[in-house]
KOLTORMAR-230661 format. One record per residue: x, y, z of N, C-alpha, C in turn. Coordinates in steps of 0.05 Angstrom, whole numbers, plus 5000, padded with zeros to 4 digits. Layout:
! residues N
XYZXYZXYZ...
END
This chain:
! residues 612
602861769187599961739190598661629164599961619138598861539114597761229111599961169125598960839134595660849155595960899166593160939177590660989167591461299154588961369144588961249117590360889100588960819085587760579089587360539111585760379121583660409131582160669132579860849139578260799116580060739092577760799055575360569063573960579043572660409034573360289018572860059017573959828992576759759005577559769024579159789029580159499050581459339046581459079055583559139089582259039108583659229137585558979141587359069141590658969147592359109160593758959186595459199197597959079191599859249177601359159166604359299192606559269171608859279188609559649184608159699165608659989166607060159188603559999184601760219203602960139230603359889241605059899269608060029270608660039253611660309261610860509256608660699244606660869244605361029267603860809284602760849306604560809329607460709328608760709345609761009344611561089323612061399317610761599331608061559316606461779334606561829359606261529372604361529394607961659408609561529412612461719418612362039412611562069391611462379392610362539409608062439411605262569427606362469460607662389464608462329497611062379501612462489494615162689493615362999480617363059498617563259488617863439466617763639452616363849466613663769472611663929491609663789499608164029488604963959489603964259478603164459495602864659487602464839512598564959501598765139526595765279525596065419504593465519494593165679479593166029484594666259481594466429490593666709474592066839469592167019446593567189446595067369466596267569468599267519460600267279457602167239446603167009419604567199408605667089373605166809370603066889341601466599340603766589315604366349301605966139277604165969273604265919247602265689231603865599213606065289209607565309199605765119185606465049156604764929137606564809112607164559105607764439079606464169071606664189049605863929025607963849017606263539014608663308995605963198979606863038963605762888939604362818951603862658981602162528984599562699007600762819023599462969045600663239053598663369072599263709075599263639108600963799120601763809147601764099159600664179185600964429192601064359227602464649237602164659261601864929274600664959297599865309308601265169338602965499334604265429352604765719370606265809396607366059405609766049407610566319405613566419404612966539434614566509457615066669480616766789476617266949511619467199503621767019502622466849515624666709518626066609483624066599467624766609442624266269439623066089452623265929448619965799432619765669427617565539414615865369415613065349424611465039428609665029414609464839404606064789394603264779409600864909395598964859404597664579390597064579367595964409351597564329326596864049328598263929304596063819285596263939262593963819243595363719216594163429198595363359174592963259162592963229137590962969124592862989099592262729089593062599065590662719046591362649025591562859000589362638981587262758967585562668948586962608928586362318915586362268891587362448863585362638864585062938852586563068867587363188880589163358897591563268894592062978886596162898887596362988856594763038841595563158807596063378817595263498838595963918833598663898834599164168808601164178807603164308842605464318852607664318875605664508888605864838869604265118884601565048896600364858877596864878883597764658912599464428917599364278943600064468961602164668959602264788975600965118987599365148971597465268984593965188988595464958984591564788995593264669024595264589042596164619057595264939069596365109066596665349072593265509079591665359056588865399063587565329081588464969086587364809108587364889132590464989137590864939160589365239169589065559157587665749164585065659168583765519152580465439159580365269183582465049190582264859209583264959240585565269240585665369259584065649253581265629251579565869256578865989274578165799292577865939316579666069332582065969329584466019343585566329331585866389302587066599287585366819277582966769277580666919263580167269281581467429276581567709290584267779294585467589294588567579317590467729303591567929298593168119275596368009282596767849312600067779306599967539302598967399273599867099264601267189236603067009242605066939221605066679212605366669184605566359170607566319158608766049160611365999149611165799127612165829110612165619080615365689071614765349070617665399045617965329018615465439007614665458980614765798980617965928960616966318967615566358946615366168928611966358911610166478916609466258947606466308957607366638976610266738983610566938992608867208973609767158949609267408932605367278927604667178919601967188914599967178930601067058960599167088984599967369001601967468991603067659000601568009002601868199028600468379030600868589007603368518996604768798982603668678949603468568935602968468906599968398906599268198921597168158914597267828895594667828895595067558881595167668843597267438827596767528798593967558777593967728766591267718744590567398738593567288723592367088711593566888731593366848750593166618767591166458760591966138769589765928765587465968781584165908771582665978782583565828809583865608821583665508847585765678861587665848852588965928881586766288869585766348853583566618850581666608880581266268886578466208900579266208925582066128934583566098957583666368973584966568950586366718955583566988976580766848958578067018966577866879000578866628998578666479025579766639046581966639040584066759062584067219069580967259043581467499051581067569079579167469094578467609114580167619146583167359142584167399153586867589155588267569177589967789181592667739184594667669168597267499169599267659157602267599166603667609149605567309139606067319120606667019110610167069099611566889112614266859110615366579096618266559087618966389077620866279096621065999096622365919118623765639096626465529097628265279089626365059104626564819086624364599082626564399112627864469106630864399141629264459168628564699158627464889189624664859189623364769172620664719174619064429188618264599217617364399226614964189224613764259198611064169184612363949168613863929156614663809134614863519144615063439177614463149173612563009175609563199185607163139174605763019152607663229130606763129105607462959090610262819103612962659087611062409073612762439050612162259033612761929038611061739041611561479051612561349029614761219028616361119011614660839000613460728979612660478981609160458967608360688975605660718972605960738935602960688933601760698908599560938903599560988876597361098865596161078850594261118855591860978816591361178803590761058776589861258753587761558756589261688743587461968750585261978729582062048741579962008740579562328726578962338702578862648704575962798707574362568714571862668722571462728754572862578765572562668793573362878810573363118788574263388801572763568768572663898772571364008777573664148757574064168725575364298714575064578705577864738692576964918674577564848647578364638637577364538607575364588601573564458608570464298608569964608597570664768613568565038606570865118572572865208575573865208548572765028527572764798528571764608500568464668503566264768526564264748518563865118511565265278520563965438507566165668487567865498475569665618448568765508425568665818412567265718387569265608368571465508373573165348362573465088367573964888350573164548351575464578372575864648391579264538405578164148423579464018421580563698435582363828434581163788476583163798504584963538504583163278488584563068493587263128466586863178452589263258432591063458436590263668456591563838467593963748492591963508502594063398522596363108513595163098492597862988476600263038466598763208456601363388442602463548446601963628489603863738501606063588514604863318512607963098528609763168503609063048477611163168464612263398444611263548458612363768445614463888458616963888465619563948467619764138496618864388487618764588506616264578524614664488522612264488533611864198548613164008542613663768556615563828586617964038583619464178611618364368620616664508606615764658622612664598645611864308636609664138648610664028672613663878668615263798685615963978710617164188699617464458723615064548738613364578723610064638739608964398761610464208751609763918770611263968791613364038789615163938809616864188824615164418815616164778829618664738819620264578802623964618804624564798774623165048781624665138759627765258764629165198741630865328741631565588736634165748743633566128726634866118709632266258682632766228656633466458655634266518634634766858622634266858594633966728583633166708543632166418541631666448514631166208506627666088504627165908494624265838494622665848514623965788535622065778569622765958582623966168564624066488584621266548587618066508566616866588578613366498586615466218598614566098617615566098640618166128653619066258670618966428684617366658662616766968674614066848681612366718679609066608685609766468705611866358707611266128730609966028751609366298768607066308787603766318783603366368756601566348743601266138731601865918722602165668710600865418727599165278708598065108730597164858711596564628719595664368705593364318704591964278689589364138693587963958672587863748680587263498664589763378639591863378657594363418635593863588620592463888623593664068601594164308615596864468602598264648614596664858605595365028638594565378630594965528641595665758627596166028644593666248648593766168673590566428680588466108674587466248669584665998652585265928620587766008608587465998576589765718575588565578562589265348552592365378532595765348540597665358525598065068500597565208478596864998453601564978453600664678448602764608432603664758398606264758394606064808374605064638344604664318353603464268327600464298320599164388336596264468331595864808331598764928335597965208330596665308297598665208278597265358255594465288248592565048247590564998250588965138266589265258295587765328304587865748288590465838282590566078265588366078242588865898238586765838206583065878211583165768234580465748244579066088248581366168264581266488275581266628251582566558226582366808205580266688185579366498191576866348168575566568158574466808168573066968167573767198159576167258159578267438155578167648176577067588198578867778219580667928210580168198235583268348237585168188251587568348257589668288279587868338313586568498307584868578336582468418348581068388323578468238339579367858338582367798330583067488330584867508350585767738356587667758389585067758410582367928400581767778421579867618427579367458403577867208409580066948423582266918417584566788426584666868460585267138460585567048494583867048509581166938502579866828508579766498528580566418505580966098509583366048511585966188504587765998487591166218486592565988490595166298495597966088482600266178467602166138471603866308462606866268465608566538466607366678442609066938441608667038408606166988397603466938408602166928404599667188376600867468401600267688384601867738353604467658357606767788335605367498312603767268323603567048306601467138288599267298308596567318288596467598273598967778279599068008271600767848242602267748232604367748222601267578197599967408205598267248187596267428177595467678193592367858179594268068160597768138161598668268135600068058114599767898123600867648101597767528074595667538092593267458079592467598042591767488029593067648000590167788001588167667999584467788007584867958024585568008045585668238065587268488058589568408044591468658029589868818007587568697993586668767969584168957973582668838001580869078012582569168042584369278044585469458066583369738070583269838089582270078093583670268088584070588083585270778082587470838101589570888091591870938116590571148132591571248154591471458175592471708170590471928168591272128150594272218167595972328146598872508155598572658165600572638189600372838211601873108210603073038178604473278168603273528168603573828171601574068173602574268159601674488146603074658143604574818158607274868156609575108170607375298177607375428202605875698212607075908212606576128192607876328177608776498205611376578211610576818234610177048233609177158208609177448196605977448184603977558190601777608179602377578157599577478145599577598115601477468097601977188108605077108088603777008067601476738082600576528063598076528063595676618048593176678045591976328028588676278044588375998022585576108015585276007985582676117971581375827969578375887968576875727957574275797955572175637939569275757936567775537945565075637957563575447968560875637951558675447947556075527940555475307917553175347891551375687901549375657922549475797929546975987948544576127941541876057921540576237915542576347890542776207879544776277857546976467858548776457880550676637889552776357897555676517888557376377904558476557918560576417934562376527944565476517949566176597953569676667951570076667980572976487988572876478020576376538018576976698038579776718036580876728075582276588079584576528105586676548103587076798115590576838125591576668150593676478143593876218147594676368186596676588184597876638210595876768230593776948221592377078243589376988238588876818217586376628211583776898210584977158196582877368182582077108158578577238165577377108144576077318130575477328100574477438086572677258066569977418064567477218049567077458028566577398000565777577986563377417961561877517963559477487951559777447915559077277901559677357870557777157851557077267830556077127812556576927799558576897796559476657782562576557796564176427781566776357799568576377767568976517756570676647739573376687747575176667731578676757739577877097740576077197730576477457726574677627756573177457759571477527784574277467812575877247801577277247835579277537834580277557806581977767798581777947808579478057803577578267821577978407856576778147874576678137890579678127910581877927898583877967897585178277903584678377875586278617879585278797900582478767905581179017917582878837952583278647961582878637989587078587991589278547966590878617966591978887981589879157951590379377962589779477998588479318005587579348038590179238058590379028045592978918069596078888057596078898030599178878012597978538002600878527995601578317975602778017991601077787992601277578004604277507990606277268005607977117996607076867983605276787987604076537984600676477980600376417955596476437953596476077946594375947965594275717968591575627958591075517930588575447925588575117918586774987909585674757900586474767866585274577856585674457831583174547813581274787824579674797809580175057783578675117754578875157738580475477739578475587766578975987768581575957761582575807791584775847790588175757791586975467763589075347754590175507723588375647718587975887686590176057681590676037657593176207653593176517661590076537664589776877664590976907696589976707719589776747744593776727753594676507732597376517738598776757734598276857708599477127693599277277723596777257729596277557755598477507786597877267783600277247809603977207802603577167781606777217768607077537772605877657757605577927753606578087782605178037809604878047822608077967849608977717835611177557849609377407871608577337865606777237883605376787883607476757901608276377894605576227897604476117882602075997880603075667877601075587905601075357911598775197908598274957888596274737898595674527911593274447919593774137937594073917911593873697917593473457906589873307901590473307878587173257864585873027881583473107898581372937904582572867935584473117950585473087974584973357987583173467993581673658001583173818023583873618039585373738062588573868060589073848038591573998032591074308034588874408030588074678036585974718047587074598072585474548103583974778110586275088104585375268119582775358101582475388079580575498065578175308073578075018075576274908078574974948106576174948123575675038154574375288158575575458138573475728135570375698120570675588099567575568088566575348110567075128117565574978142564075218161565875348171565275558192562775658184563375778153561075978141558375778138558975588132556675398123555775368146556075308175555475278201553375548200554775728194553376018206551075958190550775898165548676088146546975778152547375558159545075308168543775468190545675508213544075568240542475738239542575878219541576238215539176278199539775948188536975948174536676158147538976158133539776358112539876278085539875928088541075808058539075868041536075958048534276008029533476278027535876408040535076748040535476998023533977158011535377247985538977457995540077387976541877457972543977757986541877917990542978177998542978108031541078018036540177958062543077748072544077488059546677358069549077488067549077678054550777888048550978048074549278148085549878268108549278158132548677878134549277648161551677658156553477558132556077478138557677648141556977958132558678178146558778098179556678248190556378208213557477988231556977778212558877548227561877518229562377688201565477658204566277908228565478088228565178348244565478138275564278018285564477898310566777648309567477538287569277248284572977408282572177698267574977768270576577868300573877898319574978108335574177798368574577668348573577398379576677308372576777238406580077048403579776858389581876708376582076418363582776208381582175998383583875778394587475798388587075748348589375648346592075878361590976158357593776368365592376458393590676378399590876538427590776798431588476808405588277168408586477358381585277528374583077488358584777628340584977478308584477548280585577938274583877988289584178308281586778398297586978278309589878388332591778368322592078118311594177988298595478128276592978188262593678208229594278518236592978638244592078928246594479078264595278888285596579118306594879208329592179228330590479378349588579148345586479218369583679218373582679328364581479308343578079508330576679458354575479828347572779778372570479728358569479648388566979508378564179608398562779488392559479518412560479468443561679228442562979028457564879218477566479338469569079578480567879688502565079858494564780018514563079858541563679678542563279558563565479528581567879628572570479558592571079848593571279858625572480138633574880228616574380528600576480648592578280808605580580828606582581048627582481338609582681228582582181458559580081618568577481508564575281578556574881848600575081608621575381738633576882088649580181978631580582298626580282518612578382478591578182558569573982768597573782598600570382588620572182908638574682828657575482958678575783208659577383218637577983498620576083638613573983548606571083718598570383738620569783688644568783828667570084058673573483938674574684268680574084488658574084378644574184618624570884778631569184568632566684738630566884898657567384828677567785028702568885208692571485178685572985488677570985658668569185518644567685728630565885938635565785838666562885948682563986368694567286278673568586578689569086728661568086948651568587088626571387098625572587038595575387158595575587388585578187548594577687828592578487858557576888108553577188198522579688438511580288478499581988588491579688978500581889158517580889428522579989378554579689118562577689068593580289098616578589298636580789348664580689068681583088928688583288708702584788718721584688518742587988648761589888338761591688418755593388258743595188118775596887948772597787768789600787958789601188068816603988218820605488078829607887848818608987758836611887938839612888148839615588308858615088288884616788288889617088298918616588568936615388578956614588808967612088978962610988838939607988988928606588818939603889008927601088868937600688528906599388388923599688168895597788268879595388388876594088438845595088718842595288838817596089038808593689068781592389398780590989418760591289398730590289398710592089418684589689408655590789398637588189408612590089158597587789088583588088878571589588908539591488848528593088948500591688748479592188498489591988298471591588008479590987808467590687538481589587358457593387108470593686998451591586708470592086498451591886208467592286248488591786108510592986128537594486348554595586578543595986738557595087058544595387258565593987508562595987678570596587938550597888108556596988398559598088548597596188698602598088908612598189138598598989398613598389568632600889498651600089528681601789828691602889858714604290148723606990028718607389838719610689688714611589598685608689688672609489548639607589348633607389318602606089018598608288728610605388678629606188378635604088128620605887978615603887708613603687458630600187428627599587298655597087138634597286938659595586668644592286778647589686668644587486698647586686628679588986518691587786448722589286568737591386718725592886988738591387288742589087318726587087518718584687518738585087828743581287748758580887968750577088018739576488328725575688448749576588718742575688978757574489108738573089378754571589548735573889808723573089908699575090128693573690378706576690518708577490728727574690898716573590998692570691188695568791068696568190828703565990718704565090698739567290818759566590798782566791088788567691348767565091648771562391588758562891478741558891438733558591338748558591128760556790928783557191098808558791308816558391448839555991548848554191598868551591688873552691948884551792238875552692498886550392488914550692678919549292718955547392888944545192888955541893078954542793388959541693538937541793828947543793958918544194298937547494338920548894468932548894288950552594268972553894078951556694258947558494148942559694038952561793748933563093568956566593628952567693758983569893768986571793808976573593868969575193788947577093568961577293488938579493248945582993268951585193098949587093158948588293228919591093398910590793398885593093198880591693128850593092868833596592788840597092678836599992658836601392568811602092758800603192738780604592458769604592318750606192088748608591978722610692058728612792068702611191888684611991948653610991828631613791598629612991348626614191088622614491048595617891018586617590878565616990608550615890708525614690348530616290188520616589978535618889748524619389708488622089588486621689558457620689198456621189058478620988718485619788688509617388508507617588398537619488408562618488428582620088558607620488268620622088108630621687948645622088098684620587848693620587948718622687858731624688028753626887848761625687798796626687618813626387628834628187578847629087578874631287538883631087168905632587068893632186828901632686768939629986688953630186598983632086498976634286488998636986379003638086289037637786039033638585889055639686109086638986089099641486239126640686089149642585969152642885759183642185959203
END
């Protein structure tokens, strides 16, 4: 059909030559033999087979029946723009692949069983349901790819043998082509050279990629889809881009960024560090516009090579080195002083393992003032392994050394004008300094900050820490100090301690008997009555010893119940009115005299004993 449709142009001088009549003979044979086309059916498997050649794009929609056999519905082709025979192999073959979806719309548009066949498998992975199209894909298949969202396909690869599109598009042996116009299409240069703030010529750019070595085959392969499989080497990674790789205006880009030859690379480096950039803000003014391999390792390797940039470097990244975490309280203590305050300093001390803080108030900052304080909070907890101060005068002094020699006691300093070597001490006065800002204290007299920072430490020792997961006082101490705070959590203590004073006060409500008082005592022998009468001898703690008709027994205070003594119930007798006498009674019964033990009597009993 190429013969035909160039006789349609304008400017175009109409001649029927010997090609368009073997042309129109071809066809017109095709279209009146078999296969013939069939109806259009939706319910059954739609195919859209689709390829490009240099010169034109060919497609056909067609059904698969059950029989497994195959007909076409529609045959569609056009020959290829001016602008369109430069795309590089991928871009012809999915502007084919585009056409023919927009040109069979009506037919596919809802239809979820169409399948498309190409035998280009790039277009598998980037038109494909599972990947997706690439980041840096060329904008024209970005715009395609938005084309084809709304339809519903799956897209297969099919041999250029078995592809029945491919003679739509066939290339006519003989034909000509004219010079490519680079205005007559619609670039992404244009936008690179107009809006990079770098002088880049596209036209110099596309020079000096014909010859530049690697970039000359890898233009070639992008032309003509024939890459080969690399595994190393210079066009390994252009190989790995491949599907991403695209032409435009003779110049090779990946994504939208313009691949510079290597003889205009260092010029354009020079441009990027004019200013002296980092490695970061020239990585990313570059991928912006502009990409070639090694690109990063190129502009990293030039911002530590630069001799001006080495000379003002910034500070390294502080060491992530820390101090060892003592596992024994009390190993490694760190001092330091913060103030004055209202003409007060202070003395800050951190036990590195359970982070007890101690603040002590002082006039001046003397070796003899820390000496002091030292000994007094020593004698409280013992003798540290390790006292960690700074470089200042207290306690770099021979007097302060003598005291911790004296002592055995290893004294460590940081390094001058590196503060954080005795982190922990500084982390504590921060803390304090926090408190006495918020508290509104820094202008407060003296006695008065004195007892905020009690109080504060009073709540800071007994709060968990982050770093141990558990508060200060626990640690160091062994226990919980109580607090205000405590009696807010149910005690088990305090509760039984509540149940024991109740009982006890009940008990109290019953006199205990006194030494001389008649009681009747608890008989446990066998065969008696259980209380038995008796007088009271003595009574120790908890138990009472009472002489009864069987002897002194001893019996607890809840074994005891009082009775009245034997003459206190003739006085309390009421005699009868008159002077009638009353009866006589029976007479006494004599009662053997008992000797009295030389020991406590125990009681024996005879043990209940099983009988089946």
């Amino acid at each position: 059909m190429s013969p035909l449709y160039a006789l349609t142009k304008d400017n175009v001088e109409w001649k029927w030559s010997a090609e368009c009549d073997a042309a129109f003979k071809e066809v017109k044979m095709k279209l009146t033999n078999p296969p013939v086309l069939t109806h259009f059916y939706p319910d059954i498997p739609i195919n859209v087979r689709v390829d490009a050649s240099a010169k034109a794009i060919g497609s056909i929609l067609s059904h698969t029946f059950e029989d497994g056999s195959e007909k076409p519905v529609i045959f569609s082709s056009r020959i290829l723009s001016e602008a369109e025979k430069k795309y590089p192999q991928i871009e012809r073959e999915a502007l084919a692949l585009v056409h023919a979806v927009v040109k069979f719309h009506q037919y596919i548009y809802g239809n979820d069983k169409l399948t498309i066949w190409t035998d280009h498998k790039p277009l598998t992975a980037i038109f494909g349901p599972k990947r997706g199209i690439p980041v840096y894909s060329a904008n024209r298949l970005q715009r395609w790819a938005f084309i084809l969202s709304p339809y519903s396909f799956n897209i297969k690869f099919v041999s250029s043998e078995d592809n029945a599109a491919d003679y739509l598009s066939r290339y006519v042996p003989g034909s000509t082509t004219t010079d490519f116009d680079p205005m007559q299409e619609v670039s992404y240069v244009h936008f690179v050279h107009e809006n990079s703030p770098i002088a880049i010529d596209w036209n110099m750019v596309k020079k000096e990629t014909l010859k530049d070595e690697v970039l000359s085959k890898a233009y070639r392969h992008v032309m003509h889809s024939d890459w080969p499989t690399i595994k190393d080497g210079d066009l390994k990674s252009f190989f790995d881009r491949r599907n991403e790789l695209t032409i435009d205006m003779g110049c090779l880009l990946w994504g939208h960024r313009v691949i510079i030859p290597s003889a205009l690379r260092p010029a354009l480096m020079k441009i990027l560090h004019s200013v002296h950039f980092g490695s970061s803000k020239m990585k990313s003014l570059a991928r912006s516009y502009f990409w070639w391999p090694h690109l990063d390792e190129d502009l990293e390797k030039l911002s530590t090579t630069c001799p001006d940039c080495q000379k003002y470097k910034p500070e390294p990244f502080k060491s992530p080195k820390t101090w060892s975490w003592p596992r024994r309280p009390w190993t490694r203590v760190h001092l330091d002083f913060f103030g004055p305050i209202n003409q007060r300093h202070y003395l800050v001390l951190v036990d590195a393992t359970s982070k007890w803080l101690e603040c002590f108030q002082c006039t001046n900052t003397s070796t003899q003032t820390v000496i002091e304080h030292l000994s007094q909070v020593f004698a409280t907890f013992g003798l540290p392994r390790i006292v960690t101060t700074d470089n200042a005068t207290a306690f770099t002094s021979s007097q302060f050394q003598e005291f911790l020699s004296r002592l055995k006691i290893i004294h460590l300093t940081g390094s001058p004008y590196h503060p954080a070597t005795n982190g922990q001490a500084e982390n504590g006065v921060k803390i304090l300094k926090n408190f006495l800002k918020k508290s509104n204290l820094m202008n407060a007299p003296p006695a008065t900050v004195s007892s905020h920072i009690q109080y504060f430490l009073y709540l800071y020792r007994n709060t968990p820490h982050q770093a141990i997961n558990d508060s200060p006082a626990h640690v160091l101490l062994g226990r919980r100090p109580r607090t205000h705070l405590s009696l807010l959590v149910p005690s088990r203590q305090d509760r039984m301690q509540d149940q024991q004073d109740s009982r006890i006060s009940a008990s109290r409500s019953r006199p205990e008997p006194s030494k001389g008082d008649t009681v009747l005592a608890r008989d446990y022998r066998s065969g008696k009555p259980p209380w038995m009468p008796g007088i009271v001898l003595r009574q120790n703690y908890g138990t009472t010893t009472v002489q009864t008709s069987a002897g002194p027994v001893i019996r607890h205070v809840d074994q005891l119940l009082p009775a009245p003594a034997p003459g206190s119930l003739r006085r309390s007798s009421v005699a009868p009115s008159g002077n009638a006498a009353m009866p006589p009674g029976p007479p006494p019964v004599a009662t053997p005299a008992q000797p009295a033990p030389s020991r406590p009597q125990r009681e024996r009993r005879q043990p209940d004993r099983f009988c089946p």
